[in-house]
C-alpha positions in Angstrom: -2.2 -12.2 0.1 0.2 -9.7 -0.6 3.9 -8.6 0.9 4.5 -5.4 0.4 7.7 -4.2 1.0 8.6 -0.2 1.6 12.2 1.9 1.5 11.1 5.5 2.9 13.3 7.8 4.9 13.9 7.5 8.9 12.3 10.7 9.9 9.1 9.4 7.6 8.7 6.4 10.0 6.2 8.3 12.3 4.2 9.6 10.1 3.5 6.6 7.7 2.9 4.3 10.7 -0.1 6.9 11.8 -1.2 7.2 8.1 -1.0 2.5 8.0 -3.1 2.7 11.3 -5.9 5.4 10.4 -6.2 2.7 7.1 -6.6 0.0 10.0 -3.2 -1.4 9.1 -1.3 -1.9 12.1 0.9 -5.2 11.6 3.9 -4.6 9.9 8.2 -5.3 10.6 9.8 -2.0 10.8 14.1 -2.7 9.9 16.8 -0.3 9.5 18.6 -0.6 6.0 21.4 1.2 4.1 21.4 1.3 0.4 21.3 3.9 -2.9 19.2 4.4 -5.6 19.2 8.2 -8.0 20.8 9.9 -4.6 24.1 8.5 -5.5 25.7 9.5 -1.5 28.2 12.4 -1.1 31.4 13.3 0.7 32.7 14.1 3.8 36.0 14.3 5.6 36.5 12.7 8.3 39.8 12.9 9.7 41.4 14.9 7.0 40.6 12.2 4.5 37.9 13.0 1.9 35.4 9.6 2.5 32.5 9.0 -0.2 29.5 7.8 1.3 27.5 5.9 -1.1 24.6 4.2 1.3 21.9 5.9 2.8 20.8 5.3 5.7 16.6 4.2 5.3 14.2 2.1 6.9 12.5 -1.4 5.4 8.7 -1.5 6.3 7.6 -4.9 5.2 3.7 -5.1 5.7 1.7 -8.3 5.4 -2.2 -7.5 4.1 -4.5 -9.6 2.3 -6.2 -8.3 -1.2 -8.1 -6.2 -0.2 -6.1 -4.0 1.8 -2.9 -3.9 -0.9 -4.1 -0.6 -2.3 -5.5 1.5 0.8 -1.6 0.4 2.5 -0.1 1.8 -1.0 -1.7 4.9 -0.5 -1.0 5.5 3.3 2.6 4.8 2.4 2.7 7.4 -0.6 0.8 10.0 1.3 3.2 9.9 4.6 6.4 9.5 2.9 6.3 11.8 -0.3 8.6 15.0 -0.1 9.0 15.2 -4.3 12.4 14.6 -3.9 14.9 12.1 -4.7 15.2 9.5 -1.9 11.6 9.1 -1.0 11.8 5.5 -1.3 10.5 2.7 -3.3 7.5 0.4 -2.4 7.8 -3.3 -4.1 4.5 -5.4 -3.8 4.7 -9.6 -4.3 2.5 -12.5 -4.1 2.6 -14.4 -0.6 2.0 -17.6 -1.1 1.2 -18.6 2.5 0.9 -17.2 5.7 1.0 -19.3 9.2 0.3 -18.0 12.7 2.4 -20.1 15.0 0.3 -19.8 17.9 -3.1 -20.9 16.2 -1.7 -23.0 13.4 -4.0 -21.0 10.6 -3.3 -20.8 7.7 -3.9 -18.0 4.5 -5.6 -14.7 5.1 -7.2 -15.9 8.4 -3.4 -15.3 10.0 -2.8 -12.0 8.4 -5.5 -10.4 10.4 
């Protein structure tokens, strides 16, 4: 079992949750985040005053899959979000080391789905 945990742009959201279902991927928890990597922010005035805005906004996809299904999720992701250009996003994949359904009390990859 796997967590995999993606950064992509807001207006990619759409499009990488049609690419995760056509790969019959369909349970995941979409957040809104802020944060920076190589894009570094910019300025603006607001008010007269010069402000420097250093977090972007992005969104946090963090997806749940067993084995088997680590590398086809990759691959959605990259194919929907990828523009070529800095701020794409980041995908982080970890170990999960269990996984409980509440309502049916199973355990491992039989409560991933």
């Amino acid at each position: 079992m796997k967590l995999i945990i993606a950064y992509i742009q807001p207006e990619k959201l759409t499009a990488v949750k049609q690419a995760l279902y056509g790969k019959e991927v369909f349970k995941m928890s979409v957040t809104n985040a802020l944060g920076c990597g190589q894009q570094k922010g910019y300025h603006e005035t607001y008010r007269g005053a010069d402000v420097e805005v250093n977090l972007l906004k992005k969104v946090r996809l963090e997806i749940a899959v067993n084995v088997e299904f680590v590398d086809a999720t990759v691959d959605a992701i990259i194919s929907a979000a990828r523009t070529g250009k800095i701020g794409d996003g980041k995908i982080f994949i970890q170990n999960l080391e269990e996984c409980i359904r509440i309502r049916t009390g199973e355990k491992g990859a039989e409560a991933i789905g």
